[in-house]
C-alpha positions in Angstrom: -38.0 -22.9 -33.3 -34.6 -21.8 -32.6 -33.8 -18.0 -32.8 -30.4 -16.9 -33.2 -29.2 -13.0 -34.0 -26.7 -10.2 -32.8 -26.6 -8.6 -29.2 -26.6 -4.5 -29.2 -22.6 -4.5 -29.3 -22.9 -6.7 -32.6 -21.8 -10.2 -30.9 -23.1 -13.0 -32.0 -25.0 -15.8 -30.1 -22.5 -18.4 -31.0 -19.3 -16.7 -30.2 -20.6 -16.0 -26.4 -19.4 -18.0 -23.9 -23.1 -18.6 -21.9 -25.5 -16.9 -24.3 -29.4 -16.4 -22.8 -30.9 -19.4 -23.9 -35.0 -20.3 -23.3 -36.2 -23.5 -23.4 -40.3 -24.3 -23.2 -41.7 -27.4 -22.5 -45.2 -27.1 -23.1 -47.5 -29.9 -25.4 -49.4 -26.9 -26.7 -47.8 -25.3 -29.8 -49.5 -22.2 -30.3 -48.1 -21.2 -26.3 -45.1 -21.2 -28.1 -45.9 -19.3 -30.9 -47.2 -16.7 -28.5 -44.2 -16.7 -26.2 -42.2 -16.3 -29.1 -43.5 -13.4 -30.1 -43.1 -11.6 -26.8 -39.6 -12.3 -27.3 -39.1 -10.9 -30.5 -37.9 -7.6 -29.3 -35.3 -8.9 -27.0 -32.4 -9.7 -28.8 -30.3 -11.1 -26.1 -32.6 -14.2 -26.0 -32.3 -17.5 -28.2 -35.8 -19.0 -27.5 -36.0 -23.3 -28.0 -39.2 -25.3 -28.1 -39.8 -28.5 -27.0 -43.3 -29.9 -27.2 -42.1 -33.4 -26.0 -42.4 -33.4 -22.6 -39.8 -37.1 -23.0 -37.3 -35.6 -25.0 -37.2 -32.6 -22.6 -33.9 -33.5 -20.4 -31.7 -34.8 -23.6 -32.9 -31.5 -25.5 -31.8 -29.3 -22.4 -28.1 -31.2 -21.9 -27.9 -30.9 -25.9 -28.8 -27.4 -25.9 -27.7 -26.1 -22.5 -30.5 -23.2 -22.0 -29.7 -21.0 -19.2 -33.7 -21.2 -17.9 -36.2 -23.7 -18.5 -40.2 -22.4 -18.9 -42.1 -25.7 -17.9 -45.8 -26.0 -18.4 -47.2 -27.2 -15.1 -50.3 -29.8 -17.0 -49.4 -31.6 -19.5 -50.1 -35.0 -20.8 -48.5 -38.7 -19.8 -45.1 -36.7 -17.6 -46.7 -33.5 -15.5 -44.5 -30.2 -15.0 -43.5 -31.9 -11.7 -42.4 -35.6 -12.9 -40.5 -33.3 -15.0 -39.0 -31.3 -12.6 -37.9 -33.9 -10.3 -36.2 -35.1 -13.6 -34.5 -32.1 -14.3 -33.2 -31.7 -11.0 -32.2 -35.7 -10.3 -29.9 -35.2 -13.7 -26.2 -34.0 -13.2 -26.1 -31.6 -16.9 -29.6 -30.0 -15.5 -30.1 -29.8 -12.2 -29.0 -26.5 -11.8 -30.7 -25.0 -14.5 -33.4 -21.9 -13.8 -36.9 -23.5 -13.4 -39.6 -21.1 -14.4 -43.5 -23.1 -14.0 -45.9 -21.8 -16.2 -49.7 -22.5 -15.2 -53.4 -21.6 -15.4 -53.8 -22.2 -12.1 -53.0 -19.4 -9.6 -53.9 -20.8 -6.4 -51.0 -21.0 -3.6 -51.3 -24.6 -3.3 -50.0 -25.5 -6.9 -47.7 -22.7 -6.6 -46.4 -24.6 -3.1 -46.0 -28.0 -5.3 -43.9 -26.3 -7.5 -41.4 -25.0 -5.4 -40.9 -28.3 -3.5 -40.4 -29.9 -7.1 -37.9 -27.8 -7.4 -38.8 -24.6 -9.3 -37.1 -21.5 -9.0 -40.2 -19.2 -10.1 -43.2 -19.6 -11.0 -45.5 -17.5 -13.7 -49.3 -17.4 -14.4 -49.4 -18.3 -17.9 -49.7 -15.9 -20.0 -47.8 -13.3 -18.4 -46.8 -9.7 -19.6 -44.0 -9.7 -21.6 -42.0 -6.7 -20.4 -42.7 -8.9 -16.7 -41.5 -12.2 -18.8 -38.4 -11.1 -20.3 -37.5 -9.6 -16.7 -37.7 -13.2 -15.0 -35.9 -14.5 -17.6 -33.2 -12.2 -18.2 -32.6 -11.9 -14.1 -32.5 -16.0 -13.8 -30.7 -16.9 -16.9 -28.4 -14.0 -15.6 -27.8 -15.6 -11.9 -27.2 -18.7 -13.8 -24.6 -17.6 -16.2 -23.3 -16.2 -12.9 -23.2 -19.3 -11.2 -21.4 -20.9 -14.4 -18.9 -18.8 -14.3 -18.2 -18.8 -10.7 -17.9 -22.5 -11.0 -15.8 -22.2 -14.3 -13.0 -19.9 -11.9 -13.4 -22.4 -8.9 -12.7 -25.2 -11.1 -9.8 -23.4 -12.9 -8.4 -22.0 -9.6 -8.9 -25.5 -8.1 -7.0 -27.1 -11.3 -3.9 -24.5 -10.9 -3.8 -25.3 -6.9 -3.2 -28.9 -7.8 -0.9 -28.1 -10.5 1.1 -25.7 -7.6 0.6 -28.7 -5.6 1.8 -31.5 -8.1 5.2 -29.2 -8.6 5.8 -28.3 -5.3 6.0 -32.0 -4.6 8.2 -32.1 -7.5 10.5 -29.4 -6.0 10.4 -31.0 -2.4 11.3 -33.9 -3.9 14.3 -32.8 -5.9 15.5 -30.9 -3.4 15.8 -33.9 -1.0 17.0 -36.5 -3.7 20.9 -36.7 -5.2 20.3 -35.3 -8.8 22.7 -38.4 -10.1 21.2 -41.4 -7.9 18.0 -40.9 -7.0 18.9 -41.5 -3.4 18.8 -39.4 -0.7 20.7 -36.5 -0.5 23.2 -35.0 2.1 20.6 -32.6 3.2 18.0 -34.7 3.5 19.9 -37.7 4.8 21.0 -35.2 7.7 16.8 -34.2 8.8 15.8 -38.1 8.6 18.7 -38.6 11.0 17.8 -36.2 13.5 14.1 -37.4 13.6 15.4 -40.6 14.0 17.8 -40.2 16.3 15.2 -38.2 18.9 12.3 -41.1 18.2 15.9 -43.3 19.6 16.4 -41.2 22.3 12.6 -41.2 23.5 12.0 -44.8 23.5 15.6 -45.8 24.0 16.3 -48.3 20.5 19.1 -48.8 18.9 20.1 -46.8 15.5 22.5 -48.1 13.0 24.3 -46.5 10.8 27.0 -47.4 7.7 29.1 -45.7 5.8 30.9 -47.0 2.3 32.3 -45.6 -0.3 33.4 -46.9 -3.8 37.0 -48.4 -3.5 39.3 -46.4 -5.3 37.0 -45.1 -8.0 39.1 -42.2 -9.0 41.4 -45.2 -10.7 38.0 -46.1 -12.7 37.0 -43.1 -13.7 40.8 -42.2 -15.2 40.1 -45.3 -16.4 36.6 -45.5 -18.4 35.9 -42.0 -18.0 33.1 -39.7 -16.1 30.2 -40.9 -17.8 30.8 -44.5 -16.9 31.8 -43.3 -13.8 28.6 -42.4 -13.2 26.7 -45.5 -14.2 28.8 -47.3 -12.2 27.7 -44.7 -9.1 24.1 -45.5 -10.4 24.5 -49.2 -9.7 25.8 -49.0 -6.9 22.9 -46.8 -5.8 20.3 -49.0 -7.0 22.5 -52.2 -5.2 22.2 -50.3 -2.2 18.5 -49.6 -2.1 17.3 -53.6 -2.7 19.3 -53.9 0.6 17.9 -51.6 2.9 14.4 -52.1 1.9 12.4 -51.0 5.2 10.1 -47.8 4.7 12.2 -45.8 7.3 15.8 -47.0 6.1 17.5 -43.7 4.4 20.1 -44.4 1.7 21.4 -41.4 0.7 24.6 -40.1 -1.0 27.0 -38.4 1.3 29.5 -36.9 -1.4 31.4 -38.0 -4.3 31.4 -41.6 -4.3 30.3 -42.1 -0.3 27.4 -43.3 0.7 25.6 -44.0 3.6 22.5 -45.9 5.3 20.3 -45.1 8.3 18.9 -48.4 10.1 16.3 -47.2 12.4 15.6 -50.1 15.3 18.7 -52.4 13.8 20.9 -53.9 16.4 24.7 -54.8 16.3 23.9 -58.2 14.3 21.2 -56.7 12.2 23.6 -53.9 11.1 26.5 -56.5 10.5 23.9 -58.6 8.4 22.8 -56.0 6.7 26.6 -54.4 6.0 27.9 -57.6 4.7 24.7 -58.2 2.4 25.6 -55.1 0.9 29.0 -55.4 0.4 28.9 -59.0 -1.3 26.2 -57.7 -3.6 28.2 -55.1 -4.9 31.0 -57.2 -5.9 28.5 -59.8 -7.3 27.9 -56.9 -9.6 30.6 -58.0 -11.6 31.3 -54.5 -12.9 34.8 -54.5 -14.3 37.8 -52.3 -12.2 40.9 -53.6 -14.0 43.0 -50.8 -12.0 41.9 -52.2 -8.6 44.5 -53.6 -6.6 41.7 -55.4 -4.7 39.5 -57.3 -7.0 39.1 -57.4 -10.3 35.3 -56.1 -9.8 34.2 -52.7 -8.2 34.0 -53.3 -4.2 33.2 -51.2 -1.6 34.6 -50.4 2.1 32.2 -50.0 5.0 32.3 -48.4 8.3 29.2 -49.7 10.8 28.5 -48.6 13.9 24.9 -49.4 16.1 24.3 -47.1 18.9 21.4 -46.3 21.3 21.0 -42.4 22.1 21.5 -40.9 25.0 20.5 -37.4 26.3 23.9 -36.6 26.5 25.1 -37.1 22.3 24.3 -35.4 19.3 24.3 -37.5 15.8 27.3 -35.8 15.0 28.9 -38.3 17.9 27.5 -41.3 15.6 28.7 -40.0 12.4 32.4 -39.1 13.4 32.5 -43.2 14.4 30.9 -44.5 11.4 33.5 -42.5 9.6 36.4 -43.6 11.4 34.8 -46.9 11.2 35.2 -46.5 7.0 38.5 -45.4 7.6 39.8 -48.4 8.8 38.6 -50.3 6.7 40.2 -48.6 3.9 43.5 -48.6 5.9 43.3 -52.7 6.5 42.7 -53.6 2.5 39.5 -52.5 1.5 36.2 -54.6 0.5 35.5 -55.2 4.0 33.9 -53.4 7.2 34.9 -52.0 10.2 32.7 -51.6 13.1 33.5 -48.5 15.5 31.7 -48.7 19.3 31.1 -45.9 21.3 33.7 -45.1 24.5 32.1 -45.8 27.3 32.9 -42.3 29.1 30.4 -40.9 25.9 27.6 -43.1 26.5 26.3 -42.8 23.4 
């Protein structure tokens, strides 16, 4: 006994969002009948009947009434067996809960409300009192529904914020070509790294390379394959330095550089050489180098352990003149630069 109509503004039931929606569960029919007819006059209110005390919970999550009338005494599951059910399932357990009963006595009323009722209504009540309890609960619960509908759809745009402004943070700290690093970035990782030095007094590598005379390639095989080649070399780069804190980042054009937290003089020589053999190993074709017939790289290394009286710029202007010289001396090598002793670095 489903009843379906118009509200007073001419909506129908089934184009509202959370219409008012009664659902009995009583084994005696003609309570139904009799409930139904005190409904008649309020248009606002679908009214379901399930005499099936079983089939109760599936009809409710089929259905979705906004409050449930439960007859306290019925046969084989009780009104609170049934309530227990209602509340232990996730699609009802926050349903409205009127009991119906014969019984008026505080005790039984008690029961109810540990079982989880919301209300509870000496059967058969008044139907101006009735439609009251049912329009103010099915009311709180539409409420609550929507409430939850906004949290949910707040909480689904403040990870969607979240999701792109990890997106942003991450493009603006990456090199829009590579991947790696970018100059920005590279510069705040070396800073933290350089005080975490300082404080506990290890050493801090750092090497510089750049592409050996790429501008030749590019003139030669043009920008596009320019960059793939700047791609590769990338890519080369990052299988090298592996370590969770090593930064590889690109420092402009075709110059790179690396940041080897904790990495000695030998571990930064290791690691400088590894690099450079495995981009020539690349085997990418530079038929205008006048220093191999594959695209190389020059490197400029330089280990330091901070002191309280040098700035990372003091490291960078060494690993650059480090690069330098190897340029100068023929290229596809390293240089390493050391500190003065008078900077203490």
């Amino acid at each position: 006994m489903t009843r379906t109509g118009t509200y007073a503004t001419g909506t129908p039931y089934a184009e509202t969002a959370h219409p008012l929606m009664v659902m009995l569960v009583d084994d005696q029919a003609f309570v139904a009948e009799v409930l139904q007819r005190q409904l008649t006059d309020a248009s606002d209110i679908n009214f379901h009947y399930c005499q099936d005390p079983s089939l109760a919970v599936s009809t409710a999550e089929k259905i979705g009434p906004t409050v449930i009338l439960l007859d306290f005494t019925m046969p084989d599951i009780d009104g609170l067996t049934l309530c227990h059910f209602f509340r232990a399932h996730h699609a009802t357990r926050d349903i409205p809960i009127i009991m119906l009963s014969s019984n008026d006595d505080p005790v039984t009323k008690a029961q109810a409300f540990e079982a989880g009722a919301n209300d509870y209504v000496v059967k058969l009540p008044d139907s101006i009192e009735l439609i009251a309890r049912l329009r103010y609960h099915s009311t709180s619960y539409i409420n609550k529904l929507q409430r939850d509908d906004a949290y949910r759809a707040l909480r689904a745009s403040q990870m969607k914020l979240e999701e792109l402004n990890v997106q942003l943070l991450k493009l603006a700290n990456l090199d829009g070509l590579t991947g790696l690093a970018n100059r920005r970035h590279f510069d705040e990782c070396l800073a933290e790294e350089w005080l975490r030095a300082l404080r506990n007094r290890l050493p801090l590598t750092l090497i510089m390379f750049d592409v050996d005379l790429f501008k030749r390639y590019n003139d030669k095989f043009g920008h596009l394959e320019g960059d793939e080649c700047l791609k590769r070399v990338a890519r080369a780069a990052q299988e090298v330095a592996r370590r969770p804190a090593d930064t590889v980042a690109r420092y402009g054009g075709e110059e790179f550089i690396v940041l080897l937290p904790e990495t000695d003089a030998s571990g930064a020589l290791n690691v400088a050489e590894k690099l450079r053999a495995n981009i020539e190993n690349l085997h990418q074709p530079h038929p205008e180098s006048t220093v191999s017939p594959y695209v190389t790289i020059s490197l400029g290394v330089t280990t330091v352990t901070p002191a309280a009286n040098a700035v990372p710029e003091d490291c960078l202007k060494l690993v650059d003149e480090a690069l330098y010289r190897a340029k100068e001396t023929g290229r596809n090598r390293l240089a390493i630069a050391t500190a003065p002793a008078e900077r203490h670095l």
